[in-house]
ZAVEXZA-464622 format. One record per residue (C-alpha): residue in one letter; residue number from 1; z, x, y. Coordinates in pm, whole numbers, plus 50000, padded with zeros to 5 digits. Layout:
REM residues N
<torvex residuo="a" num="NUM" zz="Z" xx="X" yy="Y"/>
...
REM end
This chain:
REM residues 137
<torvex residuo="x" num="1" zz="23272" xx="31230" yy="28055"/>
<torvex residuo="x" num="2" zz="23521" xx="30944" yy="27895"/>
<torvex residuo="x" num="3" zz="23286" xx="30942" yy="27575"/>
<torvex residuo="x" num="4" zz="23305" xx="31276" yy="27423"/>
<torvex residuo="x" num="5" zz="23607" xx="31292" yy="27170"/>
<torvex residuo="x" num="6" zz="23750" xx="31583" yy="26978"/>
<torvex residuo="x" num="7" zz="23988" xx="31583" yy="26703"/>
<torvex residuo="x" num="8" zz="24247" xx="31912" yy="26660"/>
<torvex residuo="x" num="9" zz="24546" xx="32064" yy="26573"/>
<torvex residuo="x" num="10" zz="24705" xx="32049" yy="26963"/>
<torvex residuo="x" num="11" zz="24532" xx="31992" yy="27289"/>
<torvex residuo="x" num="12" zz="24646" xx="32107" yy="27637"/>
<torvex residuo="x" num="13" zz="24721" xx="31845" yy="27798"/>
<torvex residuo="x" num="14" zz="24953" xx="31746" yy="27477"/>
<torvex residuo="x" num="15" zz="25277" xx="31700" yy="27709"/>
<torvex residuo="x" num="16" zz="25520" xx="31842" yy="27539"/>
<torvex residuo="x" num="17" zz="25707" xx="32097" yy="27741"/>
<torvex residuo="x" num="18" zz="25752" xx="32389" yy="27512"/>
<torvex residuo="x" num="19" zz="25335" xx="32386" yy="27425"/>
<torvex residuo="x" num="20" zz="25343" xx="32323" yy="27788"/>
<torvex residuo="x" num="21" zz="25500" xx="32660" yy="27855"/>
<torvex residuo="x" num="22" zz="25333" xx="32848" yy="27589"/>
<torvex residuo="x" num="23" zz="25005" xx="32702" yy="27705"/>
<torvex residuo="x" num="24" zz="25052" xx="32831" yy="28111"/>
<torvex residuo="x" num="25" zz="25217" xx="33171" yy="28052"/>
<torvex residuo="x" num="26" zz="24898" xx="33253" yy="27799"/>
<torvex residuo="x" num="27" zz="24687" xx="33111" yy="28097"/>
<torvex residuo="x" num="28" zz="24868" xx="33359" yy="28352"/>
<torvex residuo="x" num="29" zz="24860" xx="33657" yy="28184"/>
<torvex residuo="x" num="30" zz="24504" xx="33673" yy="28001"/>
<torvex residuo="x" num="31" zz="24342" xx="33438" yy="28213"/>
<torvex residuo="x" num="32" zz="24206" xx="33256" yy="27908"/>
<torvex residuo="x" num="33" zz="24302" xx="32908" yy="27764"/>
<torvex residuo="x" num="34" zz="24554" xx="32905" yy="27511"/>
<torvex residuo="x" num="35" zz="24398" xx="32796" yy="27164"/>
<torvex residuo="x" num="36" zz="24576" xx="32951" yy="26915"/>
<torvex residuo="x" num="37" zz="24828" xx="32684" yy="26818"/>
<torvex residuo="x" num="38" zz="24785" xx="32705" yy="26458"/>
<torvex residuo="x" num="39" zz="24801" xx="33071" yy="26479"/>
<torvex residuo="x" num="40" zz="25118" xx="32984" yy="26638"/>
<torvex residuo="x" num="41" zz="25233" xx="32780" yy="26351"/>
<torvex residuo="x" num="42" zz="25099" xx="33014" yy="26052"/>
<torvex residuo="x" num="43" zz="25296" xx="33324" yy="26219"/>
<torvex residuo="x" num="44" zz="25615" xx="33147" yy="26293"/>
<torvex residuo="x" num="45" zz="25644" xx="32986" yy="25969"/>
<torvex residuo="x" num="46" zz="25574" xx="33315" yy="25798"/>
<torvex residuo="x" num="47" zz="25902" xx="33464" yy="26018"/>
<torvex residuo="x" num="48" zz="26068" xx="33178" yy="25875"/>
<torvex residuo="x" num="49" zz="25999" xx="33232" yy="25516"/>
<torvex residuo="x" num="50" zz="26070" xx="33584" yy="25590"/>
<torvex residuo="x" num="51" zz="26388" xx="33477" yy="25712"/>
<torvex residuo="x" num="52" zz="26475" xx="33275" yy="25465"/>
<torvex residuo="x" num="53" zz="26376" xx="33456" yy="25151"/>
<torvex residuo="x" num="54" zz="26582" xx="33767" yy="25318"/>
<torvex residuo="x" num="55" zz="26247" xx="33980" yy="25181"/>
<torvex residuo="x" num="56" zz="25920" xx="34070" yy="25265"/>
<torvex residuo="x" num="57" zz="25843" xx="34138" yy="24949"/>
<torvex residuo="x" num="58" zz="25489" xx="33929" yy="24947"/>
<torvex residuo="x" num="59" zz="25556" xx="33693" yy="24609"/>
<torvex residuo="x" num="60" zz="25920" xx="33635" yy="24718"/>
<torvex residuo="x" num="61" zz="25833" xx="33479" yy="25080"/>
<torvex residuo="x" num="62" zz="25506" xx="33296" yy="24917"/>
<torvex residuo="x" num="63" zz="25793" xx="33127" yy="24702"/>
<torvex residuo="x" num="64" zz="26026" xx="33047" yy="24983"/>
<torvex residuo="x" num="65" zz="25687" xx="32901" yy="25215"/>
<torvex residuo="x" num="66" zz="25687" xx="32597" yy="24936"/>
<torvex residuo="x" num="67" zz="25793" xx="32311" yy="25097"/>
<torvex residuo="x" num="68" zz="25892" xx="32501" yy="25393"/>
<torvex residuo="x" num="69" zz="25926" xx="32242" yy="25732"/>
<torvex residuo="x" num="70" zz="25883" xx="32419" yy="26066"/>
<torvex residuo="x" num="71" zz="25922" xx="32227" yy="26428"/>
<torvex residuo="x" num="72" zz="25640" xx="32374" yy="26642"/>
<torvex residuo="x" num="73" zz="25510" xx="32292" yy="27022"/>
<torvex residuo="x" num="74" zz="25274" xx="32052" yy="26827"/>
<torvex residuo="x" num="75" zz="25470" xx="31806" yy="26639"/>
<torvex residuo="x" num="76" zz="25621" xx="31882" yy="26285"/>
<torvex residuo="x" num="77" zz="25445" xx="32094" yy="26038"/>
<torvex residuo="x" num="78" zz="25466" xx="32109" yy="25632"/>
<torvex residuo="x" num="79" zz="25376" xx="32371" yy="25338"/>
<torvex residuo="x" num="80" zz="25280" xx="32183" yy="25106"/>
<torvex residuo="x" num="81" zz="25443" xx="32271" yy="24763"/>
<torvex residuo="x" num="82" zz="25151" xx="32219" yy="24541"/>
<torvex residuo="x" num="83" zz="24866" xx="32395" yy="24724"/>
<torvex residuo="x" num="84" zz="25030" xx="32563" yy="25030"/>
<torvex residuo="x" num="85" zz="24792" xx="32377" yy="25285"/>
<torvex residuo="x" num="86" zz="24968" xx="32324" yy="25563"/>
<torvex residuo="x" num="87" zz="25019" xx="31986" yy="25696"/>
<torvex residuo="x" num="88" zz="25083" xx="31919" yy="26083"/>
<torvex residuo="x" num="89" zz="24955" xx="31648" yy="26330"/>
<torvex residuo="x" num="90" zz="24627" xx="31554" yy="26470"/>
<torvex residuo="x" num="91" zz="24520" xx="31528" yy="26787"/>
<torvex residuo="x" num="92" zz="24252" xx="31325" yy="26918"/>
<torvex residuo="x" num="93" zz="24143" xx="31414" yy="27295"/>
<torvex residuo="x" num="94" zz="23864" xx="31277" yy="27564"/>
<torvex residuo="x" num="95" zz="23695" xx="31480" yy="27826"/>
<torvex residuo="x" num="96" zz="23761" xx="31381" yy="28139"/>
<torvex residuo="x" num="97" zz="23784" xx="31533" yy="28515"/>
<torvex residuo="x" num="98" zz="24093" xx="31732" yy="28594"/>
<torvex residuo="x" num="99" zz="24309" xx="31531" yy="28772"/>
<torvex residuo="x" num="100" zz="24254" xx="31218" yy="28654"/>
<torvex residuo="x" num="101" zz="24527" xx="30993" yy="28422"/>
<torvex residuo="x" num="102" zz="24606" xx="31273" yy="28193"/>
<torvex residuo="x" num="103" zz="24450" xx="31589" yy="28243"/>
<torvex residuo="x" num="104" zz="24636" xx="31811" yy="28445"/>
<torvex residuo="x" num="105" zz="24485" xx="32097" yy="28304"/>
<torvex residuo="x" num="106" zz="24115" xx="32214" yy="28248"/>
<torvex residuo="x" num="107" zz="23936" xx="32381" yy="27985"/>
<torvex residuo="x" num="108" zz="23791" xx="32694" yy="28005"/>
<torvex residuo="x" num="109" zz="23765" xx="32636" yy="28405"/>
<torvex residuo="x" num="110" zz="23530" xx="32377" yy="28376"/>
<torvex residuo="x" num="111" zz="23732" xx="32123" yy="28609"/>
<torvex residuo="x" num="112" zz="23706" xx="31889" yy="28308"/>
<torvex residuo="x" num="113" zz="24030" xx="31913" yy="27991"/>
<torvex residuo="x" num="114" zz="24116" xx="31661" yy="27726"/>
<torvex residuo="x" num="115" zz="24310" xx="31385" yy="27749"/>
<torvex residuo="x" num="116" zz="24538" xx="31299" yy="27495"/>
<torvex residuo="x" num="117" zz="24447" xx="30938" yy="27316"/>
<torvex residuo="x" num="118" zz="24633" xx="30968" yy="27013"/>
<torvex residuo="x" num="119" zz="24870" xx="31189" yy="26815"/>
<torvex residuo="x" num="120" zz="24876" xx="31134" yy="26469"/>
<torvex residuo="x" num="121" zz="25173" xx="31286" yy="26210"/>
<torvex residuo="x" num="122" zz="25053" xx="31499" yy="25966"/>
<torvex residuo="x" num="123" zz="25126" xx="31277" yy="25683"/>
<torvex residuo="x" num="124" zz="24848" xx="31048" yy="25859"/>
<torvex residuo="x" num="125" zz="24558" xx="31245" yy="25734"/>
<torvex residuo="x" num="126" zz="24699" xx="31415" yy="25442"/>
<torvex residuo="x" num="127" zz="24525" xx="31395" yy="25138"/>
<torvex residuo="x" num="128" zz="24612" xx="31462" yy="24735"/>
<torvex residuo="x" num="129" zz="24493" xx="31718" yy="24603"/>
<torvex residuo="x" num="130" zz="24411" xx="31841" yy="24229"/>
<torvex residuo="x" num="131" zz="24456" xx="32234" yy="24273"/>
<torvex residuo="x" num="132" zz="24588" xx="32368" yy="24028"/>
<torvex residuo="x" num="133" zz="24704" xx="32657" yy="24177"/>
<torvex residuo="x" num="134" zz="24828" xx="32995" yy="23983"/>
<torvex residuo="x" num="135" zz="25135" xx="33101" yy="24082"/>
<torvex residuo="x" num="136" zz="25292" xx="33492" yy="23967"/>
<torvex residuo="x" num="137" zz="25563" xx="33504" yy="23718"/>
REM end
């Protein structure tokens, strides 16, 4: 308790009220924690793209995901152009007791959660890259 660390892409007790949200109606109606965040991020930037290309055909909304910038519960997040990784913020988290500075929720019902040390932006930890990835004609 206080030692153990964990880095990833959103933690529950992040703080911000629309993860916040997300986070206790999951909670409510499956009775499971909510840890799907970058599932979160990979469908809504897909609707996006979708959106925004005005297609679903599948080469036309790859092409409009380049570059593509999407504000999610968990801090901005980033298609990169050249590879399509997708960038978006770190969190690193410390187990602690519920209830203490921090963690007002638990994980997995434990009575202990993460508390949130640090967020970092996603530019923070990106790194270049030499794909040379093959795009269609």
């Amino acid at each position: 308790v206080n030692k153990v660390g964990v880095i990833w892409n959103w933690l529950g007790n992040a703080n911000t009220p629309e993860l916040e949200k997300i986070s206790v109606a999951y909670k409510k109606k499956y009775n499971e924690d909510f840890i799907f965040a970058a599932h979160w991020n990979t469908m809504n930037m897909l609707f996006q793209a979708i959106k925004n290309a005005k297609s679903t055909d599948a080469k036309t909304v790859a092409f409009a995901l380049e570059g593509l910038t999407y504000k999610s519960p968990v801090g901005e997040v980033k298609m990169r152009k050249t590879d399509h990784q997708l960038e978006a913020p770190l969190y690193l988290g410390i187990w602690a007791k519920q209830g203490s500075k921090g963690v007002k929720y638990d994980a997995e019902n434990t009575g202990y959660g993460f508390r949130t040390e640090a967020i970092w932006d996603a530019y923070i930890s990106s790194q270049p890259t030499s794909c040379q990835m093959k795009r269609p004609s």
